[in-house]
C-alpha positions as CSV (number, residue, x, y, z in Angstrom):
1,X,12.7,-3.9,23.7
2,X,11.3,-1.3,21.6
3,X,8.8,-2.6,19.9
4,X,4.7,-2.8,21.5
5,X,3.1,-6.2,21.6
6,X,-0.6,-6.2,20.5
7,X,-3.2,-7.5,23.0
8,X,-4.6,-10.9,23.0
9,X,-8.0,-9.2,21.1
10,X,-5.8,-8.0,18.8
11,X,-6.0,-4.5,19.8
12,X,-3.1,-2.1,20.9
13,X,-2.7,-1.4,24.8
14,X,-4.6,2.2,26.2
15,X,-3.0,2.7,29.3
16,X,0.5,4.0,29.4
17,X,2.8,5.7,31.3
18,X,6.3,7.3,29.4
19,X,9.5,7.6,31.7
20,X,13.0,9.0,31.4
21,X,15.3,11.2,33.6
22,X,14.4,15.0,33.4
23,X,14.6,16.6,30.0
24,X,13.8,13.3,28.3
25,X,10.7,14.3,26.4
26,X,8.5,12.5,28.5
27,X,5.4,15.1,28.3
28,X,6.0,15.7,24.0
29,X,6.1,11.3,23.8
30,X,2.9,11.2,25.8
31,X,1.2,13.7,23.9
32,X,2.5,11.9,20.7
33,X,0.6,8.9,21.6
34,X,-2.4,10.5,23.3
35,X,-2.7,12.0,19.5
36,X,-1.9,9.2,17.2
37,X,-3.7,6.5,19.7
38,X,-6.7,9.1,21.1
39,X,-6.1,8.4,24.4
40,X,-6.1,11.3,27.2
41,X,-2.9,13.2,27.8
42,X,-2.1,13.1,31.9
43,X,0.6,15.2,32.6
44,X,1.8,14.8,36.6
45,X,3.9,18.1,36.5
46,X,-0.1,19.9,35.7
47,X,-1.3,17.8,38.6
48,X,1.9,18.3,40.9
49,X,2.5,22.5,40.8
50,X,0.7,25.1,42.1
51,X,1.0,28.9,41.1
52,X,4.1,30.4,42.3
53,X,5.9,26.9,41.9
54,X,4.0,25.3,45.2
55,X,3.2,22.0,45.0
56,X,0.5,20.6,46.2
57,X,0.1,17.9,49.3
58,X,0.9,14.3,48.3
59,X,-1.9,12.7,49.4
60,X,-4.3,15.6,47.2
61,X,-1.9,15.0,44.0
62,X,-2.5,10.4,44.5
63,X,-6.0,11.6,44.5
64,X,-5.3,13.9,41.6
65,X,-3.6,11.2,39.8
66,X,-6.6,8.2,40.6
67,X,-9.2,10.2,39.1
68,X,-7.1,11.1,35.9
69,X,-6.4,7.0,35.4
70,X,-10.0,6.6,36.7
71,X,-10.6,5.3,32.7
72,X,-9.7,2.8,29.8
73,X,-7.6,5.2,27.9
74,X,-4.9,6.9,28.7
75,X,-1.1,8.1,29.0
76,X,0.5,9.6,31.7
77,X,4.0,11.5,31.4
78,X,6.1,11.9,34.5
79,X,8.1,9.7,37.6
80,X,7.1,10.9,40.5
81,X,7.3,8.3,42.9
82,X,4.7,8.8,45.2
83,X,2.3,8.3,41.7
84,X,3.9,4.8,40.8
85,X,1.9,3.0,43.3
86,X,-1.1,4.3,41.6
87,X,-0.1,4.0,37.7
88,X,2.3,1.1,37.5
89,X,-0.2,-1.2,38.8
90,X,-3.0,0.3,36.3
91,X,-1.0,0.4,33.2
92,X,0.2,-1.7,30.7
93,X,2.4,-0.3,29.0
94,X,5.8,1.5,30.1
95,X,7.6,3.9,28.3
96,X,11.2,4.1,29.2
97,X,13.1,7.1,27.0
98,X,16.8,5.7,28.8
99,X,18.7,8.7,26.4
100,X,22.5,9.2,26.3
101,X,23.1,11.8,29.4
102,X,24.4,14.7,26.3
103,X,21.1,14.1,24.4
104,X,19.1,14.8,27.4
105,X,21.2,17.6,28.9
106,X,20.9,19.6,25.2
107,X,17.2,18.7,25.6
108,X,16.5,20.1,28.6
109,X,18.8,22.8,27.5
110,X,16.8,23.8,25.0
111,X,13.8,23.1,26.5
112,X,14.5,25.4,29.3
113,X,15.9,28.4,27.2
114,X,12.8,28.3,24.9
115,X,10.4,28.3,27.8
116,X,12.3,30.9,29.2
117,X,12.9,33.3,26.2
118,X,9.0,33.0,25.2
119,X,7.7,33.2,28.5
120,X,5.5,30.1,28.0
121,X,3.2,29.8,30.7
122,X,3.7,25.9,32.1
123,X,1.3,25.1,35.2
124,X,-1.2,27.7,37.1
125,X,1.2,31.0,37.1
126,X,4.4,29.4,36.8
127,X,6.9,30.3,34.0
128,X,10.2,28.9,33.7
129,X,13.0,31.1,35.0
130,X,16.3,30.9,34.0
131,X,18.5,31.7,36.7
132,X,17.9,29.0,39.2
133,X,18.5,26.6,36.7
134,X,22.2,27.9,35.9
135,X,22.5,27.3,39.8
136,X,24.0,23.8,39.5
137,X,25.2,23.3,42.8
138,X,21.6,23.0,44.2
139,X,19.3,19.9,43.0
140,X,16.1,22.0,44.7
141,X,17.0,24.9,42.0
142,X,17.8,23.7,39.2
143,X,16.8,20.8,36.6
144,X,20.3,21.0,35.7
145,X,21.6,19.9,38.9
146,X,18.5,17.7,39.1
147,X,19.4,15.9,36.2
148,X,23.2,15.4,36.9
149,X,22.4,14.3,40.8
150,X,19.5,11.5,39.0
151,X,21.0,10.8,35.9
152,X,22.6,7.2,36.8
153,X,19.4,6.4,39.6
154,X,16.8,6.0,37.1
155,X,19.0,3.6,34.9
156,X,19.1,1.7,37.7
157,X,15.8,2.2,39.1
158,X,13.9,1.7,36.6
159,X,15.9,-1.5,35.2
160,X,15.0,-3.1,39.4
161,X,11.3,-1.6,38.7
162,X,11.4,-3.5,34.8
163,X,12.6,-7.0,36.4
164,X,10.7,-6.8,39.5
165,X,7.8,-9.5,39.4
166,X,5.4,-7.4,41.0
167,X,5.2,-5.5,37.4
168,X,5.1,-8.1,35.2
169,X,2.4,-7.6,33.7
170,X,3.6,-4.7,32.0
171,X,5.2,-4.1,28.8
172,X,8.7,-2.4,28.9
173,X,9.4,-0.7,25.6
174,X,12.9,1.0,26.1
175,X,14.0,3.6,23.7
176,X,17.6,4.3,23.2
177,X,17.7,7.6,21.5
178,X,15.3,10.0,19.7
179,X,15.5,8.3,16.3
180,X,14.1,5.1,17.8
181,X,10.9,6.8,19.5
182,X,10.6,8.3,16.2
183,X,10.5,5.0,14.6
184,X,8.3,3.6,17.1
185,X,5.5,6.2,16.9
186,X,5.7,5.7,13.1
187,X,5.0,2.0,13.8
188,X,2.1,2.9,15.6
189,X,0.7,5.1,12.9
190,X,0.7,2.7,10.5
């Protein structure tokens, strides 16, 4: 499905949440929407990391994530699952950017090697540095490895986490490639 069913009061849904293995554009889809549809940008990695690439305690970061959710409008990027029992039940709308594995590995090539060259500042202190990442052989180093090692789970996990009852009251939009999420935000700014 990739298209967004309006509410029963004929208004669009304000509480989303935009999925996809690592590198899928997750974060520049949520700010996409949080612009077109003026709803407020939640990004879990800003809520997650710490200067120095810490990460803060799980039970801070739910608390974290409750108070960012805590109103009507919203969109939250990012699948960490110790969030889901917070968001999934409070949204009503999921994202799902399933990409072809090349797209997303250029992506987060890309992505990474920008970040990297420009010395973009991401969350507290942290920049992105390059080296780990070329360190494919270990999944706590590297995006890269992250990716390959996850790649095939979130198909399947989120496809169980689509069909399960429990989140039925959501809508599933799946996007299949770039050019379709492009399409869909253009639907949206119509």
């Amino acid at each position: 499905m990739s298209d967004l069913t309006i509410l029963p009061d004929g208004s669009l849904p304000t509480k989303f949440i935009v999925v996809g293995s690592t590198g899928s554009g997750k974060s520049t889809m949520a700010q996409a929407l949080s612009t077109r549809l003026g709803l407020k940008y939640v990004e879990l990695d800003a809520l997650y990391w710490l200067p120095d690439w810490s990460h803060i305690e799980v039970e801070v970061f739910q608390q974290r994530v409750r108070e960012a959710i805590s109103g009507e409008r919203w969109v939250v990027a990012g699948n960490y699952r110790f969030s889901r029992e917070i968001t999934w039940p409070a949204a009503q709308v999921v994202i799902w950017l399933d990409y072809d594995f090349w797209t997303i590995f250029w992506r987060l090539w890309n992505r990474t090697w920008r970040r990297w060259w420009h010395n973009e500042l991401l969350w507290g202190t942290n920049r992105e540095r390059l080296w780990p990442h070329l360190k494919i052989w270990s999944v706590q180093d590297s995006l890269f490895a992250w990716l390959f090692a996850t790649y095939r789970q979130r198909i399947v996990e989120y496809t169980e986490m689509a069909n399960d009852p429990k989140h039925k009251h959501l809508q599933i939009v799946r996007l299949k490639d770039p050019g379709q999420a492009d399409r869909f935000l253009q639907r949206l700014s119509q």
